[in-house]
ZAMARGU-4260 file (C-alpha; in steps of 0.2 Angstrom, whole numbers, plus 5000, padded with zeros to 4 digits):
<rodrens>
0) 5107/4374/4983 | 5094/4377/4970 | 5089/4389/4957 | 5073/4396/4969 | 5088/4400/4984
5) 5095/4412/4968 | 5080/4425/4971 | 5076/4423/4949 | 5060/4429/4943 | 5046/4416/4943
10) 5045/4415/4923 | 5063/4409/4922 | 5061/4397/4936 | 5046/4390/4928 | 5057/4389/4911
15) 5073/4379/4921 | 5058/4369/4928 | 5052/4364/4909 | 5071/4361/4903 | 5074/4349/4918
20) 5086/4357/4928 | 5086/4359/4947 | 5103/4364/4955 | 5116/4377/4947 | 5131/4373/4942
25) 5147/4382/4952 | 5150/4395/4939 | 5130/4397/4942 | 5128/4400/4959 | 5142/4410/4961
30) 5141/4423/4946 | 5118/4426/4945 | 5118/4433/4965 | 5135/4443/4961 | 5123/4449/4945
35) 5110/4452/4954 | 5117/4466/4964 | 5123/4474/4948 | 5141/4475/4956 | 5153/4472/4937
40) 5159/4453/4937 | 5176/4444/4930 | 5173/4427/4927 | 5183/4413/4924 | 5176/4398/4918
45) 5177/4386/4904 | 5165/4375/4892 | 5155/4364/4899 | 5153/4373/4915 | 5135/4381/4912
50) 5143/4399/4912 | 5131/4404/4898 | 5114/4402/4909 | 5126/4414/4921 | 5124/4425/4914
55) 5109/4426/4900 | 5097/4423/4918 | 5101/4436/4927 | 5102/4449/4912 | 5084/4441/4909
60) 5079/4443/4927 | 5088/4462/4924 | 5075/4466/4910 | 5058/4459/4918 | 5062/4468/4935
65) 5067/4486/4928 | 5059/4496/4917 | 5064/4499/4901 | 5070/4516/4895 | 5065/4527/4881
70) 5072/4520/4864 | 5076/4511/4852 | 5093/4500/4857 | 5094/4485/4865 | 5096/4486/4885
75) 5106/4470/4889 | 5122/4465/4873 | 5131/4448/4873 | 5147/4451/4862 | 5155/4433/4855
80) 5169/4430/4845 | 5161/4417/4835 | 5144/4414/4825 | 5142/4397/4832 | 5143/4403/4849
85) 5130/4419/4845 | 5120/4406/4839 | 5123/4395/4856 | 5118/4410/4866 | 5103/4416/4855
90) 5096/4400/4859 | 5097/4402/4876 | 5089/4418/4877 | 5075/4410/4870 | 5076/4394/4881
95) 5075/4402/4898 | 5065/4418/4890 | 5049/4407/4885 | 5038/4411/4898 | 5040/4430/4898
100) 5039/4444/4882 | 5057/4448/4878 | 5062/4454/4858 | 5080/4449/4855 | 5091/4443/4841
105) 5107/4442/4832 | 5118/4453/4824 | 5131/4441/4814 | 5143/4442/4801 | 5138/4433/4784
110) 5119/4435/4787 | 5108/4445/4776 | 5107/4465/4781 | 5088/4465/4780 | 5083/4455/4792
115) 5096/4464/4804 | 5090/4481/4801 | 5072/4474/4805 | 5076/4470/4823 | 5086/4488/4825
120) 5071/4497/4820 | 5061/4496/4836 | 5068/4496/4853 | 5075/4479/4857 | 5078/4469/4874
125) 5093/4459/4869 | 5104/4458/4857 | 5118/4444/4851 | 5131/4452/4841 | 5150/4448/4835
130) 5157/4462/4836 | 5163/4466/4814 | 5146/4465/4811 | 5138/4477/4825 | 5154/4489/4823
135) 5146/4491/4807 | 5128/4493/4810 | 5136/4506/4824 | 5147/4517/4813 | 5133/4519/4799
140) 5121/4527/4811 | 5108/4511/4812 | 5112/4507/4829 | 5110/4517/4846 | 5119/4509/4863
145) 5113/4524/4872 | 5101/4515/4883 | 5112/4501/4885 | 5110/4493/4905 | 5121/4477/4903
150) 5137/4472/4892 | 5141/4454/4892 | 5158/4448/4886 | 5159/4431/4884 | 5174/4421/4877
155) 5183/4435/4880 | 5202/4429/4878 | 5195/4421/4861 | 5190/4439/4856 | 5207/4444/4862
160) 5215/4428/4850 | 5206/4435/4834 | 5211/4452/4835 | 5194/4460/4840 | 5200/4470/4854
165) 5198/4488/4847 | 5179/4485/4840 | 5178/4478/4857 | 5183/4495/4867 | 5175/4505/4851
170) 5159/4496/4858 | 5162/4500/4874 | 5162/4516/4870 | 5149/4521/4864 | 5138/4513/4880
175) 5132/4523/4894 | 5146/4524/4908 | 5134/4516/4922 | 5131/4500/4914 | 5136/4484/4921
180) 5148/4474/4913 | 5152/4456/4913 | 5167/4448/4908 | 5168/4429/4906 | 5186/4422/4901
185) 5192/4401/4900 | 5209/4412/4905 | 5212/4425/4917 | 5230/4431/4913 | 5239/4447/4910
190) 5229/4453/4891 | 5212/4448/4902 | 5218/4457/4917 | 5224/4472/4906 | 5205/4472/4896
195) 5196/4471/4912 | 5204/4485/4920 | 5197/4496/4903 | 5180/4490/4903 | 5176/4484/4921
200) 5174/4495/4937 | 5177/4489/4955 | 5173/4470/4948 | 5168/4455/4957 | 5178/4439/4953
205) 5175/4422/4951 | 5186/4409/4947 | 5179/4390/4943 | 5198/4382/4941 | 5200/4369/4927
210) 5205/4355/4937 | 5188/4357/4945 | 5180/4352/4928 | 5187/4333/4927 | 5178/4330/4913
215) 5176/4311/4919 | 5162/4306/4908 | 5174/4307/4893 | 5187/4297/4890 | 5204/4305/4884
220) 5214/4294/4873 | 5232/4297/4863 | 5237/4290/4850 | 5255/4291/4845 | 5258/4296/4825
225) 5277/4298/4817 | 5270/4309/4803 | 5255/4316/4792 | 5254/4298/4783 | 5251/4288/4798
230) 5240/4301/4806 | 5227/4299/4789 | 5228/4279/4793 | 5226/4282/4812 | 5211/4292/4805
235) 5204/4280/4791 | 5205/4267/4803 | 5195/4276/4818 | 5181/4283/4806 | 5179/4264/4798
240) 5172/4261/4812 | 5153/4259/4815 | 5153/4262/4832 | 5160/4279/4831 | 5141/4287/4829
245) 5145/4307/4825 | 5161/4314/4827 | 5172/4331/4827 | 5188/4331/4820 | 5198/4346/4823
250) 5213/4352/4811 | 5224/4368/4814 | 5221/4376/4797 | 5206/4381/4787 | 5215/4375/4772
255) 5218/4356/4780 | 5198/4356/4784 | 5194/4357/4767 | 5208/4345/4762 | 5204/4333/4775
260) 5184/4333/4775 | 5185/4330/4753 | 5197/4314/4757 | 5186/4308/4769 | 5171/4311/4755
265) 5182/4302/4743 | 5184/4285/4753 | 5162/4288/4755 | 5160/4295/4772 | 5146/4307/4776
270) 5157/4323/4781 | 5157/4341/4779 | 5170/4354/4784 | 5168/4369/4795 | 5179/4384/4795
275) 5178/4404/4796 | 5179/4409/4779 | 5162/4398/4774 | 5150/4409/4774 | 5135/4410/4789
280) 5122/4401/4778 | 5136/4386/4772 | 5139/4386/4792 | 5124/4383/4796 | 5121/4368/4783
285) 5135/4359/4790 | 5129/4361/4808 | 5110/4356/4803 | 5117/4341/4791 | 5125/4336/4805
290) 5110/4336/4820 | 5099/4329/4807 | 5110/4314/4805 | 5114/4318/4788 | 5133/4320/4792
295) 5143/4307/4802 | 5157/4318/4803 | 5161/4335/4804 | 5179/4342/4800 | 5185/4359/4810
300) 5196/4373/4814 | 5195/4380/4833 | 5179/4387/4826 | 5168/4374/4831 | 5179/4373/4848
305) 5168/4385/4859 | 5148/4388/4855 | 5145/4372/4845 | 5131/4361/4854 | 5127/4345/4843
310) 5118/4331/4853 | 5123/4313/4851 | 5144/4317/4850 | 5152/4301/4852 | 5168/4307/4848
315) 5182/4322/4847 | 5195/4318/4835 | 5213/4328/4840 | 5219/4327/4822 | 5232/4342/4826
320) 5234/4347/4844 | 5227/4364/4847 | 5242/4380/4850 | 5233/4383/4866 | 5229/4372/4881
325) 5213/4379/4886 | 5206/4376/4868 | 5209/4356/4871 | 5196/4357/4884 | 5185/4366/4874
330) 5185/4356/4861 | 5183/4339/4871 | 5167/4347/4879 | 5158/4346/4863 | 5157/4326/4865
335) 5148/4319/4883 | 5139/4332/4885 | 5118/4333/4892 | 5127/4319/4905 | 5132/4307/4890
340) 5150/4298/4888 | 5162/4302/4875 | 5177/4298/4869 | 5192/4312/4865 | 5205/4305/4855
345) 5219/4317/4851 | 5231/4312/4838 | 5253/4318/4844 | 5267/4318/4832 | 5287/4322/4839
350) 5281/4340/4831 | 5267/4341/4844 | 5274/4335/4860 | 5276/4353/4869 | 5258/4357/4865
355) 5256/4340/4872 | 5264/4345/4887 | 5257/4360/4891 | 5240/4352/4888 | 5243/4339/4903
360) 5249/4353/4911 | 5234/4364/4912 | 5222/4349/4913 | 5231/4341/4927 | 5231/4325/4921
365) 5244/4313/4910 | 5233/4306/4894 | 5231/4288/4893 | 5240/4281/4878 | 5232/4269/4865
370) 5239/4259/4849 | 5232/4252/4836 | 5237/4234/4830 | 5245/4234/4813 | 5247/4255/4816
375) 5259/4255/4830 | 5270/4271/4830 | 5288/4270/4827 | 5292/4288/4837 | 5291/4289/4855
380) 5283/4304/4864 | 5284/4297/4881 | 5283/4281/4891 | 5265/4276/4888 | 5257/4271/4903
385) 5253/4252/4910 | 5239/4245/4915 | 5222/4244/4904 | 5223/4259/4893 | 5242/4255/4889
390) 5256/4244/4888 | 5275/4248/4886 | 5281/4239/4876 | 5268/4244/4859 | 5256/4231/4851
395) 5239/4233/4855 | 5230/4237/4869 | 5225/4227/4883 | 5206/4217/4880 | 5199/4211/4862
400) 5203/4202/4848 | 5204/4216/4835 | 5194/4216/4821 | 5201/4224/4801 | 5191/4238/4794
405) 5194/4245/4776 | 5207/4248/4762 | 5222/4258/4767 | 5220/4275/4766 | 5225/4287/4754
410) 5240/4281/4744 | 5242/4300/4740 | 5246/4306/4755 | 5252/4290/4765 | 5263/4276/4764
415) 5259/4263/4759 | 5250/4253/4774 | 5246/4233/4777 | 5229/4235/4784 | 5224/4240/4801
420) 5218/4230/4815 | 5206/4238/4825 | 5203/4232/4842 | 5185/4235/4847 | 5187/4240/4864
425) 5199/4253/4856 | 5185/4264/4851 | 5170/4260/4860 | 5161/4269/4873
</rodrens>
């Protein structure tokens, strides 16, 4: 199949034409014709998987074939939980939307007011919006939904996961009763189920299964830690290495990014830290630092998880397994991306093996264990596996010499460590 057998209006074809792209992804070619009729969607489908072109075409397509309404408001909303992802989706809008005359924007936390009421002053096609911010903009009177055609829920069980679920109905409210509603989840369970059934009427639904995203252009290491200390020597050692270009490394706390991202600093690594209580602008910094090859590494909470799109990823760094399964896929999607190879290496301590296990669980598939010569673990989580990527019985793994990089790390929060041996197949791509 491809995009011309999806019935788009010419000007976005000519746009996926200019960006390269021929055929739709599954989440594509099953959502834009369910769209297209106007028929309310529940989507299921998780990074990677193109699901944000399912949904800014069609309301795109929605806005060139229908006339517009008498106004100000926006006609088509896209509601994220995060910034980064508003920022993902905004540029979207503007990918696909080249060829044809659309006004749209974003309404974000931590961004000057000004330039915010600007865009609301005249009518509007499409807006981006978390929902704090417009929930604000809405119950001071600047903002009118009253012409709304289209809401777009996207990474709705993250919006469930940060508590936005009554400015999410309080939205929803105040739109016209016709409009059509997409909801796109990386989970349909109960909370899904129970927020659909509020905002959605009579739904369509899709379901691209996550065993259907093998992710086989990135390759999924563990490493094995007994505790804090040896997970900063794991790290040390990895980020020593040269051959790691960029990389993500996710933490479980806002207050472990900043901890982690000055150490780094300290031993001389290009590195900035990423976390929702910086403000949008500081956001921003880090995530331009980092495309511009200022930063080498990038040190982040779930934050950067979903909506992050940095070419040029080498690796994902798992320095504390995420509390939820679907978010390890998330977050390994941000390296080997644009049909490039990564490597997601995710650190586990005896602390960590149930999230461990439901990780495999979801994903399907058992992740390879590694070691590192000179770091071997002294715990053990599981059997690690034999053959290439493993061995049972420790040591290093199969193939190379090894090679040392560095000092120890951090005598402050570590042991006191002899000094690593770093296989080079270890790390490369």
């Amino acid at each position: 199949m491809s995009f011309e057998n999806l019935n788009l209006n010419p000007s976005l074809l000519k746009a996926l034409t200019a960006c390269g792209y021929s055929e739709p992804t599954p989440i594509q070619a099953q959502a834009i014709p369910q769209v297209l009729t106007g028929q309310d969607l529940l989507a299921s489908a998780q990074t990677g998987t193109g699901k944000t072109a399912a949904f800014v075409l069609p309301a795109l397509h929605r806005i060139l074939a229908n006339p517009a309404k008498p106004g100000r408001g926006p006609r088509v909303l896209v509601l994220t939980p995060t910034r980064e992802l508003a920022t993902q989706v905004t540029d979207a809008v503007r990918t696909y939307g080249r060829f044809m005359r659309i006004r749209s924007g974003a309404i974000l936390g931590g961004m000057p007011y000004r330039e915010q009421l600007q865009l609301l002053s005249s009518p509007v096609d499409l807006i981006v919006a978390t929902p704090g911010r417009l929930i604000d903009h809405l119950e001071r009177g600047r903002l009118s939904l009253n012409r709304l055609e289209m809401l777009i829920l996207d990474e709705a069980d993250r919006m469930l996961d940060m508590g936005f679920i009554e400015p999410v109905e309080s939205i929803a409210a105040a739109t016209p009763a016709d409009r059509q509603t997409l909801l796109f989840s990386a989970t349909l369970d109960a909370r899904i189920a129970k927020l659909a059934g509020n905002l959605l009427t009579e739904p369509a639904t899709i379901r691209i299964s996550p065993k259907q995203i093998t992710h086989d252009h990135i390759e999924q290491r563990l490493l094995v830690a007994d505790n804090l200390g040896h997970k900063m020597r794991l790290l040390h050692n990895l980020v020593s290495n040269e051959e790691m270009e960029k990389a993500i490394i996710f933490s479980a706390t806002k207050r472990d990014t900043e901890t982690l991202a000055q150490e780094l600093a300290a031993e001389g690594h290009a590195v900035r830290a990423l976390h929702g209580d910086m403000s949008q602008g500081a956001r921003n910094r880090a995530i331009t630092d980092m495309r511009r090859g200022k930063v080498r590494l990038l040190v982040a909470t779930d934050v950067a998880a979903r909506g992050l799109d940095v070419t040029g990823i080498s690796h994902v760094i798992n320095f504390d397994l995420p509390r939820f399964a679907e978010d390890y896929v998330h977050r390994i999607g941000r390296t080997g991306r644009a049909g490039a190879s990564g490597v997601a290496i995710s650190f586990a301590s005896p602390a960590e093996q149930g999230f461990l296990g439901r990780i495999e669980k979801f994903t399907g598939k058992q992740i390879a264990q590694h070691m590192i010569e000179g770091l071997e673990p002294k715990s053990s989580l599981r059997t690690a596996p034999s053959g290439r990527n493993g061995n049972r019985s420790g040591g290093r793994p199969a193939g190379g010499s090894g090679k040392s990089f560095g000092k120890p790390f951090n005598k402050r929060r570590s042991e006191q460590a002899a000094p690593a041996v770093y296989s080079k197949k270890f790390v490369s791509k």
